[in-house]
C-alpha positions in Angstrom: 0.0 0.0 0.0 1.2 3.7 -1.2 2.2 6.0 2.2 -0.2 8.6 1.1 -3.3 5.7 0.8 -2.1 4.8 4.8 -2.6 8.4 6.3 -5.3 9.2 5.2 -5.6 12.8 7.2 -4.4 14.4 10.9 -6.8 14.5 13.2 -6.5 18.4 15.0 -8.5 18.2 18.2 -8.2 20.1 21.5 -6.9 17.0 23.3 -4.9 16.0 20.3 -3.3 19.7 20.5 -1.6 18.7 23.7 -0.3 15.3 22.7 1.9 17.3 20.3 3.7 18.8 23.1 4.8 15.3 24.5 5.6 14.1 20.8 3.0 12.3 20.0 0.7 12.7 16.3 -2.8 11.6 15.6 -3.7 10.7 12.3 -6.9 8.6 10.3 -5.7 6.0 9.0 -6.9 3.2 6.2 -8.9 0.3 7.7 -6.9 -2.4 6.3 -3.6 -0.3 7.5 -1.5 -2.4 10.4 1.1 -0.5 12.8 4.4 -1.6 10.4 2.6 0.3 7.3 1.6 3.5 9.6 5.7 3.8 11.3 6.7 3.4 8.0 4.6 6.0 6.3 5.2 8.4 8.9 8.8 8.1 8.4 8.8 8.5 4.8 6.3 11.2 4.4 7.5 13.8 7.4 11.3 12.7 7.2 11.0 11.5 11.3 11.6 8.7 12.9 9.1 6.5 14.9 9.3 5.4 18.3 5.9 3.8 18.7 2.5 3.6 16.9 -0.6 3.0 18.9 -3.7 1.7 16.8 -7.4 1.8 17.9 -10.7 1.4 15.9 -13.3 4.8 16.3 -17.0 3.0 16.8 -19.5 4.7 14.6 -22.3 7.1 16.6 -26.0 7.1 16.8 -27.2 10.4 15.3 -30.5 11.7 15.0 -32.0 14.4 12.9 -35.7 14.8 14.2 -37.2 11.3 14.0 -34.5 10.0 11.4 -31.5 8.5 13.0 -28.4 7.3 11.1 -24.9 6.0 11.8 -21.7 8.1 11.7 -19.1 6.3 9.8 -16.6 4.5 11.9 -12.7 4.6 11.2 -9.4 3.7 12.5 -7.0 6.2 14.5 -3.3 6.1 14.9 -1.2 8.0 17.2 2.4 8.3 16.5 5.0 8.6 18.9 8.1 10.5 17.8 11.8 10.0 18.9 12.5 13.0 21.8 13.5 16.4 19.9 11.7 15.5 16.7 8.4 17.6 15.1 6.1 17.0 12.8 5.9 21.0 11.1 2.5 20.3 9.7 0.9 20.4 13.2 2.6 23.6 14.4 0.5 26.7 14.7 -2.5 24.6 14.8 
């Protein structure tokens, strides 16, 4: 699998904000995508080097609009640890 079919976009939340600070990335990441593909797409995409990738799947929600309800989609989340003194640039500023 391509690097740029495994990441499939960073995830920029408030709590995800202040993982950066300790070195550590969150990004979406293809279903079928396994921690070996995610370290090594980090590495070759942001030029960094991996210490350790965490992998979880994201259940799908119950949402309702009025008396419809539906299903938010559910998707896989990695978060990347970095080696210490290492930044990823495209989360600065954020």
């Amino acid at each position: 699998m391509d690097s740029y079919q495994v990441l499939v976009r960073p995830v920029i939340t408030e709590k995800n904000t202040l993982l950066n600070e300790q070195g550590k990335y969150t990004f979406e990441v293809a279903p079928e995508a396994n921690k070996i593909e995610v370290k090594r797409a980090v590495e070759e995409i942001f030029k960094v080097s991996v210490l350790k990738v965490n992998v979880l799947h994201v259940p799908g929600k119950l949402r309702r609009l009025g008396r419809h309800s539906g299903m938010t989609r559910a998707w896989k989340k990695a978060v990347v640890t970095l080696q210490p003194g290492q930044r990823i640039e495209l989360f600065q500023g954020v």
